[in-house]
C-alpha positions as CSV (number, residue, x, y, z in Angstrom):
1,X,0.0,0.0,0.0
2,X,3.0,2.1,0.5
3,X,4.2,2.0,-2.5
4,X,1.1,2.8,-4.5
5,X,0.7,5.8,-2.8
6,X,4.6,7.1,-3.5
7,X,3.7,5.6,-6.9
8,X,0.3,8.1,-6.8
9,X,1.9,11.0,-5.3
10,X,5.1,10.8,-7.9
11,X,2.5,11.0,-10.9
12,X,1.1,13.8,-9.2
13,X,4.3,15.7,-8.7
14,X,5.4,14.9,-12.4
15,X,2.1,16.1,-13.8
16,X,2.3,19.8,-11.9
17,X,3.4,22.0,-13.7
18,X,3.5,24.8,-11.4
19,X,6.6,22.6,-9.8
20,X,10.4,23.1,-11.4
21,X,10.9,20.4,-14.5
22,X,13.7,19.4,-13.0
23,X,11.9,18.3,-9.9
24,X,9.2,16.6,-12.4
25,X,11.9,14.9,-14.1
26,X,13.0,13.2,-10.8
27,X,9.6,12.6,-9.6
28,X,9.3,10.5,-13.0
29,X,11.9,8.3,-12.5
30,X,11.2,7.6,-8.8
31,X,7.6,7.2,-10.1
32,X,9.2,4.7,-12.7
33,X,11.0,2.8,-9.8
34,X,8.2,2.3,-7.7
35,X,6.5,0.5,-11.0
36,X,9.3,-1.6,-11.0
37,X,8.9,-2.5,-7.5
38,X,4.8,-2.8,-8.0
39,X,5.6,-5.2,-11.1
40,X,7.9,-7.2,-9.4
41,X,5.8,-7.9,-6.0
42,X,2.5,-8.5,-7.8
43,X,4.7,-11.4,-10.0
44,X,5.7,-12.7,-6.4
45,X,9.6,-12.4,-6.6
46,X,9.9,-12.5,-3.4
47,X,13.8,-10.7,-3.3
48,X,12.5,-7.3,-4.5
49,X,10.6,-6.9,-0.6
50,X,14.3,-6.2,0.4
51,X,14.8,-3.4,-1.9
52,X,11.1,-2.6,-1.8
53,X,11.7,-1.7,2.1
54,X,15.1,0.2,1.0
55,X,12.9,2.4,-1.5
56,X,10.3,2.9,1.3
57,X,13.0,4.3,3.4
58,X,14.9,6.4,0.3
59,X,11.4,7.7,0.0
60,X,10.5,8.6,3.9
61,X,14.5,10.6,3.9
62,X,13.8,12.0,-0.2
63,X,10.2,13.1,0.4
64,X,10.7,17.1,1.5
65,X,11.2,18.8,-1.9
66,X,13.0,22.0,-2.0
């Protein structure tokens, strides 16, 4: 559930334009990750949860956008 809601709230970020492109560029990619994680847990390979938890945590310390 955490992760579909970074995944959400990247898409968002990347959509506004009222925030910086380069900021939009990076909330792509991180939005791109996320998908990657999502793809890889809904096919049940069960090694991504480590780096699933990792991104969790990047994204809790990355989250505060200047």
């Amino acid at each position: 559930d955490r992760l579909l809601k970074s995944f959400r709230w990247y898409l968002a970020m990347a959509d506004n334009e009222n925030i910086k492109a380069d900021i939009r560029m990076v909330a792509q990619r991180d939005a791109i990750e996320v998908a990657v994680a999502l793809f890889k847990l809904e096919g049940g390979d069960a090694s991504i949860i480590e780096a699933g938890e990792q991104l969790v945590r990047y994204l809790k310390q990355n989250s505060k956008i200047s």
